[in-house]
C-alpha positions in Angstrom: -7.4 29.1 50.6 -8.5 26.5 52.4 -6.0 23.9 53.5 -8.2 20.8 52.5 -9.5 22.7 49.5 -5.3 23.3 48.1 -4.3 19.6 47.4 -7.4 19.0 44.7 -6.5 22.6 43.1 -3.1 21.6 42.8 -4.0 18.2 41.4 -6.7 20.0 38.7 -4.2 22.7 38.0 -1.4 20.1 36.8 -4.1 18.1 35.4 -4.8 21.3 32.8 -1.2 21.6 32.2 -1.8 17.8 30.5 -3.4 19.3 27.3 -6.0 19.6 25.2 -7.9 16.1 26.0 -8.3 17.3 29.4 -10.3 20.6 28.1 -12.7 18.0 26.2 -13.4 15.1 28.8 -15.9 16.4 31.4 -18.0 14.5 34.3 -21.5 15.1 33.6 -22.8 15.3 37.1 -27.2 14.4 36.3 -26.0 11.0 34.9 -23.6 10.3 37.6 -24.0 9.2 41.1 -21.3 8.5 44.1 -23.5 6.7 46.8 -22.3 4.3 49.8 -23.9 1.4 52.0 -23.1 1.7 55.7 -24.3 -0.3 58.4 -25.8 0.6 61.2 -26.7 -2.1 64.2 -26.5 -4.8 61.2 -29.0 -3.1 58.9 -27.2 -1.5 55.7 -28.1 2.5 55.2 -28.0 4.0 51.7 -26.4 7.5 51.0 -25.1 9.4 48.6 -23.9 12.9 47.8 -25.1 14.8 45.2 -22.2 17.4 44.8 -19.3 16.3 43.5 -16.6 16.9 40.6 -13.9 15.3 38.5 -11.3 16.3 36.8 -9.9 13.9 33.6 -7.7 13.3 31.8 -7.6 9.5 30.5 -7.3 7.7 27.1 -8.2 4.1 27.2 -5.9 2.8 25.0 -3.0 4.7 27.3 -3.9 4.3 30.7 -1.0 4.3 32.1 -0.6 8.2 31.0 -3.8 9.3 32.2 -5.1 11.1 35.5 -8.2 11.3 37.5 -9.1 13.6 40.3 -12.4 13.9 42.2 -13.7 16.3 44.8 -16.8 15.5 46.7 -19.0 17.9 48.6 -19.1 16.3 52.1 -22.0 18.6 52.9 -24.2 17.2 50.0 -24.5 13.8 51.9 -28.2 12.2 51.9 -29.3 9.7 53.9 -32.0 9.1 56.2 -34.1 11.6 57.8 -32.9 15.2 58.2 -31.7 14.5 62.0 -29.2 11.9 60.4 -27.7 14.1 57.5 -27.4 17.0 60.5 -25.4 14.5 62.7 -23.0 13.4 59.9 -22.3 17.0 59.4 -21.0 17.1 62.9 -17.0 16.7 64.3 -17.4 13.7 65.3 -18.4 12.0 62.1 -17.6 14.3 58.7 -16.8 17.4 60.3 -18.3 19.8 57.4 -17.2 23.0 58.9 -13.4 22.2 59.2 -13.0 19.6 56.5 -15.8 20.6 53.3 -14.7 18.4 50.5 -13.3 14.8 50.4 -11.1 14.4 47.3 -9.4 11.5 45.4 -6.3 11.8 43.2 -5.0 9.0 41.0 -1.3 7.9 41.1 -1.3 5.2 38.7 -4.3 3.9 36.0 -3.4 0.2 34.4 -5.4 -2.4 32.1 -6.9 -4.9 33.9 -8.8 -6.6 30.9 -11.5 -5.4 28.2 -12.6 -2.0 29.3 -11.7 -3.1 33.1 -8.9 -1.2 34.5 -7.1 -1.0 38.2 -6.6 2.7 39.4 -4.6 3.7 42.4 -4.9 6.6 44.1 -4.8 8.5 47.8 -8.1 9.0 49.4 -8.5 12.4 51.5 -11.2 12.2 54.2 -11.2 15.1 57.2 -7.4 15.1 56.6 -6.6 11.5 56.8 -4.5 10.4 53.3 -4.8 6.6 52.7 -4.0 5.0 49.6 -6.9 2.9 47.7 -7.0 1.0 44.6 -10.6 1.2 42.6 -11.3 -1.4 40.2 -13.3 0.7 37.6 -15.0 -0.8 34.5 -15.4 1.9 31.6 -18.4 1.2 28.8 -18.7 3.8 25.8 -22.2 4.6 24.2 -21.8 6.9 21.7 -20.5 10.9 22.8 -20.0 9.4 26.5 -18.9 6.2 28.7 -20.1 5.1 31.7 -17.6 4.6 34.9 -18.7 2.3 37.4 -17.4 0.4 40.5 -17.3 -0.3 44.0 -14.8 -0.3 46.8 -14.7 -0.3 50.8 -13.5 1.7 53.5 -12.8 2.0 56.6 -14.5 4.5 58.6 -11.6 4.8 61.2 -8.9 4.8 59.0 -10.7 8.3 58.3 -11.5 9.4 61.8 -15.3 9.3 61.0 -17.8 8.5 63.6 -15.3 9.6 66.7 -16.2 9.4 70.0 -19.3 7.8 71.4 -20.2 6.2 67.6 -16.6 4.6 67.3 -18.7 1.6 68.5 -18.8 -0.8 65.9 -21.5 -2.7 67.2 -23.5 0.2 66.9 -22.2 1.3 63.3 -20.1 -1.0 61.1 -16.3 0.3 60.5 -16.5 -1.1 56.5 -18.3 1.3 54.6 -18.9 0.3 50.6 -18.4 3.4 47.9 -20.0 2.6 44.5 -20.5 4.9 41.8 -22.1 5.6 38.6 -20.0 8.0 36.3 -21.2 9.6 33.0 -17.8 10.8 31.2 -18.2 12.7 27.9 -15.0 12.9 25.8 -13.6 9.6 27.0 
């Protein structure tokens, strides 16, 4: 296996062990969206990826107890014309070949007011671990909730965009994550 691919299988492995509530809360991936706002020369640049997947294991009225974990097809990125998803697939900025998936594990999940909570977690991009802490606000409608917030990066804490593009005049360091997440059994 994969070295970058055996940290998330761990992390979904002990989050089956957790019971049956995990078996029953699912991502469902057409009414969810991870995208991100980068800058380039000033001018913000929407992407997103379109392959991604979570594993759960979360009751709202026990946060504290509950576990996320995500895994996000680096290779899925979208943004621009076809030269600029090729370039991003390259070593210098998310290095596709070497490093496939970026992932996202949750240490700790706490209430942080009506349906708001605080969840900290490591963030695993082409082999760089850095802890992040996501403000998420959860709404249930009916058989599913919807997930969303927002948080920023830094593209060098991550080693992406090396080289000749580690320029930040030319492309901006902070780089904002936002996401949409439809979660059935939650």
């Amino acid at each position: 296996m994969h070295p970058s691919l055996l940290r998330p299988t761990l992390i979904a492995l002990s989050l089956l062990a957790a019971g049956t509530a995990f078996a029953q809360q699912k991502l469902v991936p057409a009414q969810s969206e991870i995208n991100f706002v980068a800058k380039q020369m000033g001018v913000p640049l929407d992407g997103k990826f379109t392959q991604f997947d979570a594993q759960i294991a979360f009751d709202p009225k026990k946060p504290e107890a509950g576990k996320i974990a995500f895994t996000i097809d680096l290779g899925s990125v979208v943004i621009g014309d076809a030269d600029t998803v090729k370039e991003l697939r390259k070593p210098e900025w998310f290095n596709v070949p070497k490093f496939p998936n970026a992932s996202f594990a949750s240490t700790a999940i706490k209430a942080a007011g009506p349906g708001k909570f605080e969840v900290t977690g490591t963030l695993t991009i082409k082999g760089s671990v850095k802890p992040v802490v996501i403000p998420v606000t959860l709404t249930p409608s009916g058989a599913t909730s919807t997930a969303v917030g927002s948080f920023s990066i830094r593209r060098v804490d991550f080693k992406v965009g090396e080289g000749d593009w580690s320029d930040f005049s030319i492309v901006a360091n902070d780089v904002l994550i936002k996401f949409k997440l439809s979660l059935s059994g939650v």
